[in-house]
N, C-alpha and C positions, 0 to 999 in steps of 0.2 A: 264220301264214305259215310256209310248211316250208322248209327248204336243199335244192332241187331240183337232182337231182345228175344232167348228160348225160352219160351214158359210152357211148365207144365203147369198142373193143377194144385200141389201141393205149396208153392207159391205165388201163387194165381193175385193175389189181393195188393200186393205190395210190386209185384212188377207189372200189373195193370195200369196201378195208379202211376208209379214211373214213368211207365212209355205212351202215359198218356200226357204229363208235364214236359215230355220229352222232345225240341223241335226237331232232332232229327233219327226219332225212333221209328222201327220196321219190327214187323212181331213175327214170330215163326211160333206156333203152336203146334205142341207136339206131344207124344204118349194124350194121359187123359187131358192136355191141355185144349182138347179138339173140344172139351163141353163148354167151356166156355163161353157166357156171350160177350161179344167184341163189339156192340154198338159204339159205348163211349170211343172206342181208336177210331171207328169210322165216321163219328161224327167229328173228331178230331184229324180227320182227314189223313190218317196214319196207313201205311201198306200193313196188309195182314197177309198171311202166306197160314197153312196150315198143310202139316205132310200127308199127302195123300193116305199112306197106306194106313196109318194111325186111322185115319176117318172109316177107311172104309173097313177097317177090323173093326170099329167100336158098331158098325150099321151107319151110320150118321150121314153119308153120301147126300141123301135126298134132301137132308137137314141145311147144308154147309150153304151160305147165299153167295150170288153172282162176285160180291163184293171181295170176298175171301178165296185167293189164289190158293189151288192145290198145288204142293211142288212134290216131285221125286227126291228119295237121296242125293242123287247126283247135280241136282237145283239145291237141294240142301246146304251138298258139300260147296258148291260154288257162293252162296251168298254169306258163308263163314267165313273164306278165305276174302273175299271182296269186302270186308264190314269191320267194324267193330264190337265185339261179341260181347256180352251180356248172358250169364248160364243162369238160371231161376228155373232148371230140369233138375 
């Protein structure tokens, strides 16, 4: 079970740094958390997920890298019920 970490944007600074001290953090970024840059998690070797439909409402599609998993609600609902949640939306 991983500490699944929901960040938007308006707590962006303080659950970055978290789930990136974090050995067993998974990020789900969501609403405007999709602007975010996520380098430090992935250089920390951290899962990054971001909801698709967020992304492609903000334009940001083309933006989003290989390394950041797009998920459905339905992948959403599944990795909340599987995790330990973490709300920073």
């Amino acid at each position: 079970m991983a500490n699944l970490y929901l960040i938007d944007k308006p707590f962006a600074d303080s659950a970055l740094g978290l789930a990136r001290e974090d050995p067993d953090a998974e990020v789900v970024l969501l609403q405007d958390g999709v602007y975010l840059s996520v380098e430090p998690l992935l250089a920390a070797r951290k899962k990054v997920y971001a909801v698709e439909r967020d992304v492609e409402r903000r334009g940001l599609s083309s933006k989003i890298g290989n390394d950041v998993k797009l998920i459905d609600y339905h992948q959403l609902v599944d990795l909340l019920f599987a995790n330990k949640v973490l709300n920073f939306a």
